[in-house]
N, C-alpha and C positions, 0 to 999 in steps of 0.2 A: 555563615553556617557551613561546618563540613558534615554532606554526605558519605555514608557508607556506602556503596552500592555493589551489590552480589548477584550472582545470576549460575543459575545450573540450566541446563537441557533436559534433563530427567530427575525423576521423583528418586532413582537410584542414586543421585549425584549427592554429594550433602555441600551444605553452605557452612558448617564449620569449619573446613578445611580456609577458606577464603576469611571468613570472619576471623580469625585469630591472625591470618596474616598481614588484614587490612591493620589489626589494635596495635599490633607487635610495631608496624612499619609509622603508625601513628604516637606513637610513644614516643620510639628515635625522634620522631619528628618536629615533637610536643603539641602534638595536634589532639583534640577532643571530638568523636563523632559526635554531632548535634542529633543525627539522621542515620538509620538503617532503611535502606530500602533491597530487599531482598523477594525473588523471584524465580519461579522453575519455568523455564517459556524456553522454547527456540531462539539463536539469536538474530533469525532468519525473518521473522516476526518483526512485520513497521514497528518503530518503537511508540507511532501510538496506540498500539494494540499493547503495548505490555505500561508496565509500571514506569518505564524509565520515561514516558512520555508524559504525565503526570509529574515528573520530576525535570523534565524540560522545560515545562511550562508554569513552573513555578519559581526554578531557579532564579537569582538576583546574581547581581552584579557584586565580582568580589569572592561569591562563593566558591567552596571545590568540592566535589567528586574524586573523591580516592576509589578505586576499583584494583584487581589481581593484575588485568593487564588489558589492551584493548578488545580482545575480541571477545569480551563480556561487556562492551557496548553494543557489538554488531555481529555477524557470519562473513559479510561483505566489504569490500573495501569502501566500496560506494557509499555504503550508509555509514560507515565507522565515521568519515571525512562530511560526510552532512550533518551527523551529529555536534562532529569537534566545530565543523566551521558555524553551525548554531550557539553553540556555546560562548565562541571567539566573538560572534556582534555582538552579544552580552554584555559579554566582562567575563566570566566565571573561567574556573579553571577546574583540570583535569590531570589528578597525578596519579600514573601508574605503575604500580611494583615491578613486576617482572621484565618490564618493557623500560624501564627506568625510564618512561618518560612525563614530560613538562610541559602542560600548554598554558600559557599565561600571558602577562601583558609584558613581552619581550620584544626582541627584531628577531628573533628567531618563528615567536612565534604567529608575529606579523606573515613572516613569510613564507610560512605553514597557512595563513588565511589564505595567502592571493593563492595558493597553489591550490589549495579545498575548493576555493571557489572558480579557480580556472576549470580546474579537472570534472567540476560537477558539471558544467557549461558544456565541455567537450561530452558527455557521455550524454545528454540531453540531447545535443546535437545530431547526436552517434544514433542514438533510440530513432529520432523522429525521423535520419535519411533509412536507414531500416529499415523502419514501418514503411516510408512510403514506397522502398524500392519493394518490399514485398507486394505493397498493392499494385505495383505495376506487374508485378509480374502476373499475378494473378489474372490479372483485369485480360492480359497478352493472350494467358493461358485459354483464354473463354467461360473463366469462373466465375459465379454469383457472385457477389458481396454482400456481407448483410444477411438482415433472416431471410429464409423465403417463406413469402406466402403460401405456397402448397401446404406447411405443417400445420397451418394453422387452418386451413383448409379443412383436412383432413378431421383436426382434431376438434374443430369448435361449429363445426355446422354440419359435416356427417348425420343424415340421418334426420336434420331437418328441414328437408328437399318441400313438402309439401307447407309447412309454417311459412317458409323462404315465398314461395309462390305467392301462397294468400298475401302477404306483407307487400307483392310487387303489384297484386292484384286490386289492392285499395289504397294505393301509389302513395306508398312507404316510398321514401329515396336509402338508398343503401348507406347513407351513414347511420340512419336511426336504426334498421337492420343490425349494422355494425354492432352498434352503442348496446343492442338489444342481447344479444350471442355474446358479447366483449370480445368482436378483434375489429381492424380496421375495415376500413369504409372500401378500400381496395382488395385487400382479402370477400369481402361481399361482390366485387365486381367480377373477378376473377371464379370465384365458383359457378356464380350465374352463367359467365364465358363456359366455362367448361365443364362443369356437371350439370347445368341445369338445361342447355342446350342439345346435349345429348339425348334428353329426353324429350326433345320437343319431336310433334309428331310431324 
């Protein structure tokens, strides 16, 4: 099967500008679209939020994906290369106009896989030293992490200071409290600590 595949970012863009250059390039080609799949989304958007993730998960082995050029697969390079190297465990191929380019069952474009799939591995890598250096840092700074309970506080037992009592007074335990208001069993322990306390004579 060869797909057509179009993409605009805006409802101003039009997709006939792309559709006659996909037919034009399919011609020379003597290729037939099977498939249009056509879409106005961000390219910035996981492609399982758009259309083309539907067409990843359907695609067979064999197939091609004719598009204008690559970054009407993607905004990113990151995802451009998780697409392709999705494509490449398949089988299926991906020919682009503008970009003249070819991913297929070559050595070329074998060695476009290991590189998709090195480079995805590095930037995985990359995210999660990141994250954690941020959380140190944080953690240094003397910053919370996480929700804090005071919001919840505030927001979900305010105002039920006297209900709270009687509940402690026919010894309720603070998760049924909890479960009762909907926040956790520590958010209950915590207001009893500090607002209910204050009012003790």
């Amino acid at each position: 099967m060869v797909y057509g595949y179009i993409r605009v970012s805006t409802d101003r863009q039009t997709v006939e500008n792309q559709r006659f250059e996909i037919q034009r390039f399919c011609e020379k080609q003597h290729l037939t679209i099977g498939k249009w799949i056509e879409e106005t989304i961000s390219g910035t958007k996981a492609p399982e939020r758009r259309l083309l993730g539907s067409l990843l998960c359907g695609i067979q082995k064999d197939d091609l994906i004719v598009c204008s050029e690559l970054s009407r697969l993607g905004r990113s390079l990151f995802m451009i290369m998780s697409i392709l190297n999705q494509l490449l465990g398949i089988g299926a191929r991906v020919w682009t106009i503008k970009d003249n380019y070819r991913l297929g069952d070559d050595i070329q474009s074998k060695v476009l896989a290991f590189a998709f799939g090195l480079s995805a591995e590095i930037e995985r890598n990359l995210i999660a030293q990141r994250t954690r250096e941020a959380l140190a840092r944080c953690k240094a700074e003397g910053k919370i992490l996480g929700r804090r309970p005071g919001k919840a506080v505030k927001v979900k037992l305010s105002g039920h200071d006297y209900e709270i009592k009687e509940m402690l007074r026919k010894g309720m335990s603070k998760a049924t409290i909890g479960r009762y208001f909907g926040v956790h069993r520590q958010t209950v322990r915590i207001f009893i600590k500090e607002k209910l306390s204050e009012q003790t004579p």
